[in-house]
C-alpha positions as CSV (number, residue, x, y, z in Angstrom):
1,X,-29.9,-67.4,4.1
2,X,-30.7,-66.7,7.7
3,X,-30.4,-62.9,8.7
4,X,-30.0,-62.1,12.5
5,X,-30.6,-59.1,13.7
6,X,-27.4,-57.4,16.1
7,X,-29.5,-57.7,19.1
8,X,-29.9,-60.9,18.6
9,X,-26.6,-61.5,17.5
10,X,-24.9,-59.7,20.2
11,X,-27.1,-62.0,22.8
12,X,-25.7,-65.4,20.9
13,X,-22.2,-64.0,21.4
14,X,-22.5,-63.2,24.8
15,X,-24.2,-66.3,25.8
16,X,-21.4,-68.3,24.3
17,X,-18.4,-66.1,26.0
18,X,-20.7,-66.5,29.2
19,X,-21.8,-70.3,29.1
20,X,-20.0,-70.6,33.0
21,X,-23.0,-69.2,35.7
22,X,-22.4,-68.3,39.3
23,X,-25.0,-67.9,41.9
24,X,-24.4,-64.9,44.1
25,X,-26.5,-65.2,47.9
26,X,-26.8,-62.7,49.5
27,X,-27.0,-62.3,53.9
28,X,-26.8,-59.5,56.3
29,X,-24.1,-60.2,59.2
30,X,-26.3,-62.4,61.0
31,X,-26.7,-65.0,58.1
32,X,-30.3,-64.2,57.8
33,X,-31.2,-63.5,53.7
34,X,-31.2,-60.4,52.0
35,X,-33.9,-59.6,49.6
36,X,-35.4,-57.1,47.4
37,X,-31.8,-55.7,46.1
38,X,-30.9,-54.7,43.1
39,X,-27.9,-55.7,41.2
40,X,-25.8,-54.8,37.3
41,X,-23.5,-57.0,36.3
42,X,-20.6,-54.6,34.6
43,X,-18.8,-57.2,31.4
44,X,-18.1,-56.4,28.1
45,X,-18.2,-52.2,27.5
46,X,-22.3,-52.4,29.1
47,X,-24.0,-53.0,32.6
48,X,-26.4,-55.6,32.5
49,X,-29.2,-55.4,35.2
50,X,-30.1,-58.6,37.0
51,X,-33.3,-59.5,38.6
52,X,-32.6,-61.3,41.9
53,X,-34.9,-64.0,43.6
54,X,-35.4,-64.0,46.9
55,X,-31.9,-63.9,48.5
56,X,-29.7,-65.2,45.6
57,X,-28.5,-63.6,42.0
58,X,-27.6,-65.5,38.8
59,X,-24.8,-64.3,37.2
60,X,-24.6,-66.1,33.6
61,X,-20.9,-65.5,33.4
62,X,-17.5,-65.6,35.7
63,X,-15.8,-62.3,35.1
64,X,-16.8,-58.9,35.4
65,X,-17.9,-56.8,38.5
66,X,-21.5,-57.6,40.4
67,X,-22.5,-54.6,42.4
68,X,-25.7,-54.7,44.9
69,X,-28.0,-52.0,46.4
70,X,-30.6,-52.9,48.5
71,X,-32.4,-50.4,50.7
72,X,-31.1,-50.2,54.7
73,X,-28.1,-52.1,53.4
74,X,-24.7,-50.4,52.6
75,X,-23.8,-51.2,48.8
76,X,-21.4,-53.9,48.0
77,X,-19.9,-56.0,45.0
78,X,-17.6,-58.7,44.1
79,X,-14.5,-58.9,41.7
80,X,-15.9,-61.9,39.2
81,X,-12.9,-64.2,37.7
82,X,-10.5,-63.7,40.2
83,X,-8.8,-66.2,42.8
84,X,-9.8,-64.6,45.6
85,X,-13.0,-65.7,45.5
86,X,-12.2,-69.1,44.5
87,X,-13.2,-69.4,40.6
88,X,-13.9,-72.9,41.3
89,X,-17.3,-72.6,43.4
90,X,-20.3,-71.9,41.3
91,X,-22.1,-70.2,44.1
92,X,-20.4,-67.6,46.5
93,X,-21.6,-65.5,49.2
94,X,-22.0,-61.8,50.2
95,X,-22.3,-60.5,53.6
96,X,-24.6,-56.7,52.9
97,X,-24.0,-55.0,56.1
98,X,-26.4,-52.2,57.5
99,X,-26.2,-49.1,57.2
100,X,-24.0,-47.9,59.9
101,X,-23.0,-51.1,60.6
102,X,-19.1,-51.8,60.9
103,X,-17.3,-54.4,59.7
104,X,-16.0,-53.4,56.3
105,X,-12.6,-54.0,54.5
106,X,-10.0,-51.5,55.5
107,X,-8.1,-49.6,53.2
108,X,-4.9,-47.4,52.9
109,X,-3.4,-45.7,50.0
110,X,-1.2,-46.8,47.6
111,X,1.9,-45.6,46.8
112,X,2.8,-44.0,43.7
113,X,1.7,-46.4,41.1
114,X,4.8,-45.9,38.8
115,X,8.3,-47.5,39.8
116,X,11.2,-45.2,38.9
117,X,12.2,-46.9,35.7
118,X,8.9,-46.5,33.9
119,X,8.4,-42.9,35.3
120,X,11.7,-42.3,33.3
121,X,10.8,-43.9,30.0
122,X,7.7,-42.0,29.9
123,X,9.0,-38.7,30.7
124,X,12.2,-39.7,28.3
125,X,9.3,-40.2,25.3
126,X,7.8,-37.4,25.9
127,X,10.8,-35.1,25.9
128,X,12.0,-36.2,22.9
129,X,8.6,-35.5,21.0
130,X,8.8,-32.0,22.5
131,X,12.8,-31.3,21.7
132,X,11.4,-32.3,18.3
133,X,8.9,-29.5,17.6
134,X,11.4,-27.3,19.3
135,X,14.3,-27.7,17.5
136,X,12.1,-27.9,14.7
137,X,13.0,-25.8,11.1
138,X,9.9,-24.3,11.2
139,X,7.9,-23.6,14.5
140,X,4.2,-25.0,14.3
141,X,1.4,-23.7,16.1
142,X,2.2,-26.3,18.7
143,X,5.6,-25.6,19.3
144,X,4.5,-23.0,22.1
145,X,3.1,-26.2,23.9
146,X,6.4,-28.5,23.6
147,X,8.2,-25.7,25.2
148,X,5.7,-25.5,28.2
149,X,5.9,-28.9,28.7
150,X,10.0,-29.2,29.2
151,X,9.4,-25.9,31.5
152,X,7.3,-28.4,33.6
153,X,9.9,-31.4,33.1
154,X,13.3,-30.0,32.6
155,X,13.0,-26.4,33.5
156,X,17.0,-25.6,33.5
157,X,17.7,-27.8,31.0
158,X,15.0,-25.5,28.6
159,X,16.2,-22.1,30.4
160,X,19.8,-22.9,28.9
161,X,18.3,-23.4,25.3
162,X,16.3,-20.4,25.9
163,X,19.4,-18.2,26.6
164,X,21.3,-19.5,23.7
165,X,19.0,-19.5,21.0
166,X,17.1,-17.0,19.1
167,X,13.1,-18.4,19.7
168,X,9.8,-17.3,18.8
169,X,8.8,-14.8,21.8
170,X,5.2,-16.6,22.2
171,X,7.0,-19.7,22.6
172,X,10.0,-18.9,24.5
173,X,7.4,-17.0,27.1
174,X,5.3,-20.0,28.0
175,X,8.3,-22.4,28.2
176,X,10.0,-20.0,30.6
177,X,7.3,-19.4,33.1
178,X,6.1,-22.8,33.2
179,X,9.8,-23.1,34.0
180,X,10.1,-20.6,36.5
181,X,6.7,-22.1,38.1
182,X,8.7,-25.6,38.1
183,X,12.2,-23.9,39.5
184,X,10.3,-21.8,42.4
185,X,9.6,-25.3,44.6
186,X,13.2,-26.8,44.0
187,X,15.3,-23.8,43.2
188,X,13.9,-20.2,44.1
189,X,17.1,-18.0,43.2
190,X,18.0,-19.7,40.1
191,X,13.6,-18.9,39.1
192,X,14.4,-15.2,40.2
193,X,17.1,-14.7,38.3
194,X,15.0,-16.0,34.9
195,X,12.5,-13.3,35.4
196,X,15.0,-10.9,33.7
197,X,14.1,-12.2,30.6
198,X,10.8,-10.9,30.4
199,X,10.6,-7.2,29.4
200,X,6.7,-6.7,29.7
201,X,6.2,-5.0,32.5
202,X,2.5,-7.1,32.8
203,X,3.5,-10.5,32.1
204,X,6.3,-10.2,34.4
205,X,4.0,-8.7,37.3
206,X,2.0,-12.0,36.5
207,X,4.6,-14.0,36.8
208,X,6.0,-12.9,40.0
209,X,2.5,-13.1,41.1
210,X,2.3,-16.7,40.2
211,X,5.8,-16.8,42.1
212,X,5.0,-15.7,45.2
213,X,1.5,-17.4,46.0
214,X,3.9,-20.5,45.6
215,X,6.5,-19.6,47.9
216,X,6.4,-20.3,51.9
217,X,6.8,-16.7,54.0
218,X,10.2,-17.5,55.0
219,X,11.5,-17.4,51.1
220,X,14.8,-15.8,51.2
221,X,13.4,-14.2,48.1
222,X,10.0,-13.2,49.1
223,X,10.7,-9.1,49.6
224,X,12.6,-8.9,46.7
225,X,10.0,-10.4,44.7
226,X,7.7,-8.3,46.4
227,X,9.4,-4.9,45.5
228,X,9.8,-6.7,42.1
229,X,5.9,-6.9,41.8
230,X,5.7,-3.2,42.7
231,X,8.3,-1.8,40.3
232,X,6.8,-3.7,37.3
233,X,3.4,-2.8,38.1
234,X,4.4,1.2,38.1
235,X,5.1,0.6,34.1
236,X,2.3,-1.0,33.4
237,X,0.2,1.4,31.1
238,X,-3.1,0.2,30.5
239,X,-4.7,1.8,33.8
240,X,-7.3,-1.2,34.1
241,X,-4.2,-3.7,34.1
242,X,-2.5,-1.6,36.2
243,X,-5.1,-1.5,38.5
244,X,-5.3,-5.1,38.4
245,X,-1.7,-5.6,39.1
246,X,-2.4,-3.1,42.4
247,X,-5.0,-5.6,43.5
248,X,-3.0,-8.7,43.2
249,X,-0.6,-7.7,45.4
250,X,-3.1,-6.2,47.7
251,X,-4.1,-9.4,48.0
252,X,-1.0,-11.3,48.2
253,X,0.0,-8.7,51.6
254,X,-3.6,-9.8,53.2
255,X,-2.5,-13.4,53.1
256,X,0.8,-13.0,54.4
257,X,-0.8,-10.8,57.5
258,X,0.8,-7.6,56.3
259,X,-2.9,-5.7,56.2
260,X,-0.7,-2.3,56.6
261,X,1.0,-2.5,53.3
262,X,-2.7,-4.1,51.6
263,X,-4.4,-1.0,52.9
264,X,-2.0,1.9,51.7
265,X,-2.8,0.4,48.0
266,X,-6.1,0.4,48.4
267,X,-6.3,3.7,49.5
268,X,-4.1,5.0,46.8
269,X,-6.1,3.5,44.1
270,X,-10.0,2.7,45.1
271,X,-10.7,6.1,43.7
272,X,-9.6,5.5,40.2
273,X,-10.9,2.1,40.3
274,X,-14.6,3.8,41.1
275,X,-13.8,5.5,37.6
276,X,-13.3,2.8,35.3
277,X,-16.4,1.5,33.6
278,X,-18.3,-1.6,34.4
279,X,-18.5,-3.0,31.4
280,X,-15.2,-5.0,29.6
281,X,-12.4,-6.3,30.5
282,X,-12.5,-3.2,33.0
283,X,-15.2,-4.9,35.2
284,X,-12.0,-7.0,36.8
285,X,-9.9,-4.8,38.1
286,X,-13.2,-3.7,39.8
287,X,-13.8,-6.8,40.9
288,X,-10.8,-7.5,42.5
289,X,-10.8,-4.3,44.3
290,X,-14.3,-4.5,45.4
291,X,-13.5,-8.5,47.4
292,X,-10.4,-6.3,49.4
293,X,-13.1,-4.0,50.6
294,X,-16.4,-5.8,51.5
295,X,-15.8,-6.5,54.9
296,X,-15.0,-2.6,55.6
297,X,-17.0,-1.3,52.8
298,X,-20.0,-3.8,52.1
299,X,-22.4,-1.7,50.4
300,X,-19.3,0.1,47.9
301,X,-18.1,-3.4,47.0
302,X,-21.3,-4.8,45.7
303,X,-21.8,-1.0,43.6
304,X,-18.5,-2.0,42.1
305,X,-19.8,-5.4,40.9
306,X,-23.0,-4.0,39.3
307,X,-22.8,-3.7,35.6
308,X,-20.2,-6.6,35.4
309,X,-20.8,-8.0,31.9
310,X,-23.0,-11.4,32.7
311,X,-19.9,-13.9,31.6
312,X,-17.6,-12.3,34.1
313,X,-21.1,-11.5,36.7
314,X,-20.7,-15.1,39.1
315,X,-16.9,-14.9,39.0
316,X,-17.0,-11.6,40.8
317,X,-20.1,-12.4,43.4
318,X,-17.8,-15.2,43.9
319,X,-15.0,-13.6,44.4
320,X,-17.2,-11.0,47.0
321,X,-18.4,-14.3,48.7
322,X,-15.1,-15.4,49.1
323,X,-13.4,-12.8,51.0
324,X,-16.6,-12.0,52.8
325,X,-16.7,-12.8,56.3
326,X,-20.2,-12.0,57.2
327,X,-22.2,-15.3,57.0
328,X,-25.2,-13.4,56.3
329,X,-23.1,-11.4,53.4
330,X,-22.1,-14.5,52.4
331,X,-25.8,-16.0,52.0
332,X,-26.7,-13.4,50.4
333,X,-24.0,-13.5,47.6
334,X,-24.9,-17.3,47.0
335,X,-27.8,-16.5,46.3
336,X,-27.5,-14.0,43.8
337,X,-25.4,-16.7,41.9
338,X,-26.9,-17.8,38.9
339,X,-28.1,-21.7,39.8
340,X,-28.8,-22.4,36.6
341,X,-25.0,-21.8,35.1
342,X,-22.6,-24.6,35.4
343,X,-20.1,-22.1,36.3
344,X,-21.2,-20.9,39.9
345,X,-21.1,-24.6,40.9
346,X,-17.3,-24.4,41.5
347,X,-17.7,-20.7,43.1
348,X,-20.4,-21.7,45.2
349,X,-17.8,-24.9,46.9
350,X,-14.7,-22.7,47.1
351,X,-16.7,-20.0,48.7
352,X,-18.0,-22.2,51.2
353,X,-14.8,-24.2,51.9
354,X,-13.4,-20.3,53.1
355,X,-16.8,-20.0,54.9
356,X,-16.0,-23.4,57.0
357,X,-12.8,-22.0,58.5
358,X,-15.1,-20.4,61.1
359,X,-18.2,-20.7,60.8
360,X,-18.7,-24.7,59.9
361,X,-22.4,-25.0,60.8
362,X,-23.1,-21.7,58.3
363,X,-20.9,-23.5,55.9
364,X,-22.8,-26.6,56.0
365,X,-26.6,-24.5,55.8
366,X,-25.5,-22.7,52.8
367,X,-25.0,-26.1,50.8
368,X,-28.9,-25.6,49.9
369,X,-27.6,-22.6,47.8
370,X,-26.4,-25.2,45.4
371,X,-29.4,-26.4,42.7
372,X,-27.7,-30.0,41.9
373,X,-27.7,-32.6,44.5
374,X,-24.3,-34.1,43.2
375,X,-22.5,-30.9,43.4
376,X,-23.9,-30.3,47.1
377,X,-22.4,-34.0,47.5
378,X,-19.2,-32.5,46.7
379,X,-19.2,-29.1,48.3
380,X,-20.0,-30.9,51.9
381,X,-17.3,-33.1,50.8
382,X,-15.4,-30.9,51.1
383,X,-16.0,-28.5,54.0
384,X,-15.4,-32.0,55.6
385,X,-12.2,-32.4,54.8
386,X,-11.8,-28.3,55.7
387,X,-13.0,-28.9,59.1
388,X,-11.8,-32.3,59.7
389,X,-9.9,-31.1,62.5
390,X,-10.9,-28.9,63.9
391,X,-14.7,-30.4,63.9
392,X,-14.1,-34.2,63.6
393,X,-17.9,-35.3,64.7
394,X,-19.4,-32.3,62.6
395,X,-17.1,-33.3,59.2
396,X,-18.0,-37.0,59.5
397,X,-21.7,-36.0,60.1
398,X,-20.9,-33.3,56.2
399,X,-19.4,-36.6,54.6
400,X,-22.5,-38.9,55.3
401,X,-24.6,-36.2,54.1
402,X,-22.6,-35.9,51.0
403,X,-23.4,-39.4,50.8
404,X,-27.0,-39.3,51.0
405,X,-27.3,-36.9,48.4
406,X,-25.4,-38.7,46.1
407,X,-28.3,-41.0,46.3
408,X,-30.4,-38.4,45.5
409,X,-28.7,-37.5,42.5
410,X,-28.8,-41.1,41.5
411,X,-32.5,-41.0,42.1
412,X,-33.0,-37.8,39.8
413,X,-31.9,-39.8,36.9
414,X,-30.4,-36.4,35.6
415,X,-28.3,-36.5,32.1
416,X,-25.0,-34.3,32.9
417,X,-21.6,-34.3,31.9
418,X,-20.2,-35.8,34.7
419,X,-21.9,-39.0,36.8
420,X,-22.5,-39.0,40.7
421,X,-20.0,-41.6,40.8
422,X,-17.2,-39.6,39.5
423,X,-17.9,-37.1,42.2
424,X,-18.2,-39.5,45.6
425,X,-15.3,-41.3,44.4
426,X,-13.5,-37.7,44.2
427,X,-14.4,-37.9,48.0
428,X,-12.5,-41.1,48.9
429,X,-9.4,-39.4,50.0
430,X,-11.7,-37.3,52.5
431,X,-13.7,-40.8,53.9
432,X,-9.7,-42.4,54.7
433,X,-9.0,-39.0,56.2
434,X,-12.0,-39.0,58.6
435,X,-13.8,-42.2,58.8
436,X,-11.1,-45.0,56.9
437,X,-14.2,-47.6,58.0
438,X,-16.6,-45.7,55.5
439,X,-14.3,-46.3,52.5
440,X,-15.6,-49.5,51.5
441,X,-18.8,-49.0,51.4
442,X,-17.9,-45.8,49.7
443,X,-16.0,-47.6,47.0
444,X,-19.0,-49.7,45.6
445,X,-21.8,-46.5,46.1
446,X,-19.5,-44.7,43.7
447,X,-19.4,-47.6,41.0
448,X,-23.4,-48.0,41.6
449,X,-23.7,-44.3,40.9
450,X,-21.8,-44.3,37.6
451,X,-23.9,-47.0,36.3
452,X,-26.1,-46.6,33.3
453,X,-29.2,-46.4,35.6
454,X,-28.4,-43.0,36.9
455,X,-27.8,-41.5,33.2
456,X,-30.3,-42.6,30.7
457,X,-27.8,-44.3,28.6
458,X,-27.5,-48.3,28.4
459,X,-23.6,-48.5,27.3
460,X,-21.1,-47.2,25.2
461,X,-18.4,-44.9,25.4
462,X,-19.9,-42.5,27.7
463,X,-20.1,-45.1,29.9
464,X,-16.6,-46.3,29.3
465,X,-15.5,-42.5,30.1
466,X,-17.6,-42.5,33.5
467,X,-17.0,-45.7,34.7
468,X,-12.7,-45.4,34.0
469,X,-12.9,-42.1,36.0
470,X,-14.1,-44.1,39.1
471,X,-12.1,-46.7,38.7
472,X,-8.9,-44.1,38.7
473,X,-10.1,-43.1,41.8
474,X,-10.9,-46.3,43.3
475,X,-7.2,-47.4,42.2
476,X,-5.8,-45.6,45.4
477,X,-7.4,-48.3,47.2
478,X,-8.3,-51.4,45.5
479,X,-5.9,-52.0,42.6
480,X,-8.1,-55.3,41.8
481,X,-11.2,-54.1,41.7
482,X,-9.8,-51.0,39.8
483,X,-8.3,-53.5,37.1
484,X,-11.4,-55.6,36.9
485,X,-13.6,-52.0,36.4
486,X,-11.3,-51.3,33.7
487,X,-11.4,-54.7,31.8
488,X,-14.7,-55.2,32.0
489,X,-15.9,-51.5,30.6
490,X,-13.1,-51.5,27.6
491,X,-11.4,-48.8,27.5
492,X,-8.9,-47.3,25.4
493,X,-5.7,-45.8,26.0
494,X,-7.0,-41.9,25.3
495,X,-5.1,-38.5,25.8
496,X,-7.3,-36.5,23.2
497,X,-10.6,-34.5,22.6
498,X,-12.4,-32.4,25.8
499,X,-11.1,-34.7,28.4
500,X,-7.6,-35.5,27.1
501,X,-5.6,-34.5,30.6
502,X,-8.2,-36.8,32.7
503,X,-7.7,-39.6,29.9
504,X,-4.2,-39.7,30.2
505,X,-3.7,-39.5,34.0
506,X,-6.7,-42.7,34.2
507,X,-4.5,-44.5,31.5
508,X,-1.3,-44.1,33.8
509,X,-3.2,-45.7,36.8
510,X,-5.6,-48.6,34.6
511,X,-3.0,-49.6,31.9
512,X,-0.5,-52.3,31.6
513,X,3.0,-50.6,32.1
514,X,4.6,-51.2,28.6
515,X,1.0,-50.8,26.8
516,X,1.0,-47.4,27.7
517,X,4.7,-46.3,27.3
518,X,4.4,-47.9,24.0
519,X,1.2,-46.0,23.3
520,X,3.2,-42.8,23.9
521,X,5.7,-43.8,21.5
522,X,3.6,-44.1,18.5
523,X,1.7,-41.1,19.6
524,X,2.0,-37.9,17.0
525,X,2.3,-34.6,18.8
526,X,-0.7,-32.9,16.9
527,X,-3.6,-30.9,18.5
528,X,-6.1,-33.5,19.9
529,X,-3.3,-34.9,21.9
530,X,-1.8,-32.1,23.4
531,X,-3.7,-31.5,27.0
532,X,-2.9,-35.4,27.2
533,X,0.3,-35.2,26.8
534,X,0.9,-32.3,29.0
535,X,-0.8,-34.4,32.3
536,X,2.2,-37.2,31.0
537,X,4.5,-34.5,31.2
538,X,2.8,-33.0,34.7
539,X,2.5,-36.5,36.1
540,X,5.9,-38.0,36.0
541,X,7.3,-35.2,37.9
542,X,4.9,-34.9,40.9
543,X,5.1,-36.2,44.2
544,X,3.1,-39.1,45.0
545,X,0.5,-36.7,46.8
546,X,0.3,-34.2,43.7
547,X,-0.4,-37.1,41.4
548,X,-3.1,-38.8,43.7
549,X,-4.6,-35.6,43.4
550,X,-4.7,-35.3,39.7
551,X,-6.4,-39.1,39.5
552,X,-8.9,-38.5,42.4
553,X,-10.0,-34.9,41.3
554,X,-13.3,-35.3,39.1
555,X,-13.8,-34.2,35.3
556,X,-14.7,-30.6,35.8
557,X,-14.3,-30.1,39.5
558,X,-11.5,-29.0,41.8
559,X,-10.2,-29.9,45.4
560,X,-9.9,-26.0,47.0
561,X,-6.5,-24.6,47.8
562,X,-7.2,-21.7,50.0
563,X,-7.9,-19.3,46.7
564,X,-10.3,-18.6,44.8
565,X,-8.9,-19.4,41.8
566,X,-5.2,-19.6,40.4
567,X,-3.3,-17.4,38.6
């Protein structure tokens, strides 16, 4: 008997699939050869790295995705196995352009990738799996969940069952305000009139709070909302949510320009806030209070921060950044985020995304705040699209550097949760926005950077994960090259575990139509699945722009919104 070891074994089998070769050559736009690249060949679940000679590569297979670096060159790649490029030529051709050279394919976004019919069968699957846990005999610990969901996909349809049936209060709570959130963009009166159900005086301050950072200023409903929001905070009687409720709507009257009414709060109630301890839950209210003062009161904002408990501690320096509109205040405060916590990553890019709306350049300079070169990638991703335009030349110049230090990040090698790739293509929408040209070469840095090379790891599922996320993103823009990403790293139809809601919104974009809607079928509503089937349930009721957004938006991160974090 011969025994073969699975290296071995695997390197039989692939040689077999792969008996067909094609030779890649490689020129710059003036014919002459290009050498010294680098190039992985991305088949079969692994990337394979190929050594090139001279000017030409040797693919020992016809499907997959070749993608080439090669230093002053822009990165590129070719769909293997398709008939674009003419399956019947052994040897093809790839023009590497320069960097800052033009010339590369031009793309425009896709419409929404689901046609009407399928959008319906999904979202018909998925209401009848949640009508099924809540008309259930016995609620289970999930049943809260089904009724959020048909708050987000059939909020008056819910509302009606919630009115004429007696339902667990936990449950009937997070069905109606994900339905009231749902009603307030289509239907503002008829999400008024469902906040008489709630009888706690803070969960329906929070909800009307949620209300009316949704609704335009010329709402027909906004002041009665607002005196709402007032009444129901006066019988609140926890004084540190009480004092919390004060703040939110202090907050709420600064962005809507009436600083009068912002000002008569804070003045009624900074004294007691002084009072409440640092430590606990009571370390929010200060918080909140201390961002509406910093510009007047600098020095008594940053005493009410101190002695924050260290968890809550980079939210509320945040939070002080955020509303600060002292650059030099604002450097400071970046600073004394913790760079070493995950957690002020996010902070640190909304804060400077607020900073950019007028003061761009100070913006830009405070980038170096942030320890990790991807996540500087995506703040100055970002303060591009902020200041795209009102400083066109200067966002174009943020976007290359994000860019650059996305190569630096692939140079650092670091293990993290989330690849450099994931993040640049997060940034495509922003390149077609300012500099359509760039997204091209965009397109193939963003696969290069989700290769294994940048993450110590040589294959697998991590690599799957990584590698789907950009190809979600690339989808937008090159539904070929999206597909052939897909195929060639294996993945799964997922919608469970840490990442479930990302899963299930790549799955919508990278699988075949009646795969997936079969998928759903079959799938049980229990616990691991849950956050996957709430981005079905999110996704087949957005517009086309909301749901580009949920695919191009990175494990993790978040595109900014003008707050510093929802409510």
């Amino acid at each position: 008997m011969i025994l073969v070891r699975p290296l071995v074994l695997c390197s039989l089998l692939s040689a077999c699939q792969h008996a067909y070769s094609v030779e890649i050559v490689l020129q710059d736009s003036r014919a002459n050869p290009v050498a010294q690249a680098q190039a992985y060949w991305i088949h079969d679940g692994y990337a394979e790295k190929l050594t090139p000679q001279n000017n030409s590569i040797m693919v020992p297979g016809d499907t997959g995705v070749l993608v080439i670096s090669a230093e002053g060159y822009q990165h590129n790649g070719l769909v293997l196995g398709n008939s674009a490029n003419d399956d019947s030529r052994s040897e093809r051709l790839i023009t590497m352009r320069r960097l800052g050279e033009s010339g590369g394919k031009r793309y425009q976004s896709r419409t929404y990738p689901l046609d009407p019919k399928l959008k319906a069968r999904l979202q018909s699957v998925v209401e009848s799996k949640c009508w099924a846990q809540v008309k259930a005999k016995q609620l289970t610990n999930l049943a809260p969940y089904a009724f959020q969901f048909l708050g987000h996909m059939v909020p008056r349809e819910l509302t009606a069952y919630l009115d004429n049936n007696s339902v667990d209060q936990n449950a009937a709570g997070m069905g109606r305000q994900a339905a009231i959130r749902r009603l307030a963009s289509v239907d503002p009166t008829a999400a008024l009139e469902q906040l008489d159900a709630f009888k706690d005086s803070m969960r329906k301050s929070m909800m009307i709070s949620g209300l009316l950072s949704s609704l335009p200023a010329s709402s027909p409903i906004a002041d009665t909302l607002e005196l709402q929001f007032a009444d129901a905070t006066r019988t609140i009687d926890q004084p540190a949510l009480r004092l919390a409720s004060w703040a939110v709507l202090a907050e709420y009257y600064i962005h809507k320009g009436k600083e009068d009414k912002a000002q008569t709060i804070i003045q009624r109630n900074l004294a007691d806030v002084r009072k409440l301890p640092a430590g606990g839950w009571s370390g929010f209210p200060r918080s909140l209070f201390a961002a509406l003062i910093v510009n007047d009161q600098p020095d008594v904002a940053r005493q009410l921060v101190q002695g924050i408990d260290d968890n809550e501690k980079a939210r509320a320096i945040g939070r002080l950044a955020f509303y600060a509109r002292d650059p030099k205040l604002v450097s400071e405060l970046l600073g004394e985020l913790d760079k070493g916590r995950v957690i002020g990553y996010p902070y640190s890019t909304r804060v400077l995304c607020e900073l950019a709306k007028g003061f761009p350049e100070a913006a830009i300079e405070n980038v170096k705040t942030i320890g990790e070169a991807k996540h500087r990638a995506w703040a100055l991703g970002l303060i591009a699209k902020q200041i795209s335009s009102s400083h066109p030349d200067l966002a174009r110049k943020a976007l290359v550097a994000a860019q650059t230090e996305i190569d630096s990040a692939n140079a650092a090698r670091l293990k993290t949760f989330i690849s450099p790739g994931e993040i640049l293509a997060g940034l495509l929408p922003i390149a077609e926005e300012l500099s359509p040209a760039s997204v091209d070469e965009m397109i193939w840095q963003s696969v290069w950077s989700a290769l294994p090379h940048t993450r110590w790891s040589d294959g697998g599922e991590t690599f799957s994960m990584r590698m789907t996320g950009v190809a979600a993103a690339v989808a937008r823009y090159d539904a070929e090259l999206a597909s052939a990403l897909a195929r060639a790293v294996g993945p799964v139809i997922q919608v469970s575990g840490q990442f479930g809601a990302k899963d299930a919104i790549n799955s919508i974009v990278l699988q075949e139509p009646e795969s997936l809607v079969a998928f759903v079928e079959e799938l049980p509503f229990t616990g691991p699945n849950v956050r996957g089937v709430e981005a079905i349930a999110k996704a087949v009721v957005a517009s086309q722009e909301e749901f580009w957004e949920m695919v191009s938006q990175p494990r993790f991160l978040q595109y900014p919104n003008g707050k510093f974090e929802e409510r």
